[in-house]
C-alpha positions in Angstrom: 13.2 1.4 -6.6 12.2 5.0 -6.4 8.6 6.1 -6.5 7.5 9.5 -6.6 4.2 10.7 -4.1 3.3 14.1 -4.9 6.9 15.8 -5.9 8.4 13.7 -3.1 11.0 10.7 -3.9 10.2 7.4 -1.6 12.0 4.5 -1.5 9.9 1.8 -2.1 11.2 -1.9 -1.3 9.7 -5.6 -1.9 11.1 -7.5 1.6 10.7 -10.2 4.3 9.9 -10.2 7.7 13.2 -11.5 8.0 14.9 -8.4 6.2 12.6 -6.2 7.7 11.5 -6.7 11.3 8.9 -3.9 10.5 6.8 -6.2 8.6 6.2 -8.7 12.0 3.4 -6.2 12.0 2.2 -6.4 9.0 2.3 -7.1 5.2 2.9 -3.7 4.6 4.4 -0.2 6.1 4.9 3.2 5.0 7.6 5.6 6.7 6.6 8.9 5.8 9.4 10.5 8.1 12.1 7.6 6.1 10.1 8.3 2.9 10.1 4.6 2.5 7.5 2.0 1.8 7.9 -1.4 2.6 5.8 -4.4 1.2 6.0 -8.0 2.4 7.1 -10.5 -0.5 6.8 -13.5 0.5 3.5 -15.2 1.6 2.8 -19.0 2.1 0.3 -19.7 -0.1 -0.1 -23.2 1.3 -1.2 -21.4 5.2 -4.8 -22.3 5.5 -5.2 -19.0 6.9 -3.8 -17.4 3.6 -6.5 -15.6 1.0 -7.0 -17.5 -2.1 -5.8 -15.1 -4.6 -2.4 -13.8 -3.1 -1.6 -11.6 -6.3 -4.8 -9.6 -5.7 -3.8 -9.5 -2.0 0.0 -8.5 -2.8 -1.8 -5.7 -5.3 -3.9 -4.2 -2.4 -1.5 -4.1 0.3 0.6 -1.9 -2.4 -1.8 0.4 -3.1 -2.6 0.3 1.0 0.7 1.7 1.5 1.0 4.3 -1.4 -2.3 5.4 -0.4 -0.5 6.2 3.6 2.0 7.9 1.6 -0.1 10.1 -0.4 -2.2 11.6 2.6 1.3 12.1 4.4 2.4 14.0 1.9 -1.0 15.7 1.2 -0.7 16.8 5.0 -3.0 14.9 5.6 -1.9 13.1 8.9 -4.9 12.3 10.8 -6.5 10.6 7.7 -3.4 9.0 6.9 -3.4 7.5 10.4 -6.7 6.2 9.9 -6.7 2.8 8.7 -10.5 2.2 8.0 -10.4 4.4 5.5 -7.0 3.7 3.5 -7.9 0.4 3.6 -11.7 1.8 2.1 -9.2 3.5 -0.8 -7.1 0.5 -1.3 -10.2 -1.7 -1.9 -12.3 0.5 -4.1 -9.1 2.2 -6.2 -9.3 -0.2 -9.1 -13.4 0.1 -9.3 -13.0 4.0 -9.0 -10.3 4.0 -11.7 -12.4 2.2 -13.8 -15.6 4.4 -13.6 -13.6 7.0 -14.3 -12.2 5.9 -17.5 -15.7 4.5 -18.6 -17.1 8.3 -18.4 -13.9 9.8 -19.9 -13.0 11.4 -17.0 -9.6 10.0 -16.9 
């Protein structure tokens, strides 16, 4: 499917690590030079390393990745690289969204 980031078309793809040998590091990429985002698919929810609630998990490593894409496109490289705090975004997104609609600034 095509997703747009700021005016720019991505490609953005549901695979396996064994479709995608990018996602052996990680459940998640974004190629900002391929405009392409890549999120893993499959998990095993039986693994006892696995998180309990793999739907919220598959929803955070999305916005993860758009959130890479975004700061790419934003020029914004070095905070783009920085995985502390895209990962910070991912995780507080959904509690930001919602304070935002709850004041009506949305």
């Amino acid at each position: 499917m095509k997703i747009n980031i700021l005016g720019t078309e991505y490609d953005y793809e549901i695979s396996t690590e064994t479709e995608d040998i990018g996602l052996l590091r990680g459940n998640g990429y974004c190629d900002a030079f391929k405009k392409r985002i890549i999120v893993e698919g499959e998990f095993n929810e039986n693994d006892p390393n696995s998180v309990q609630d793999i739907e919220a998990f598959k929803k955070k490593v999305k916005r993860h990745e758009i959130v890479h894409a975004y700061l790419f496109e934003s020029g914004l490289t070095e905070y783009a690289e920085n995985e502390q705090l895209v990962e910070w975004v991912a995780w507080q997104f959904p509690k930001l969204l919602e304070t935002l609609k709850e004041v009506g600034a949305i």
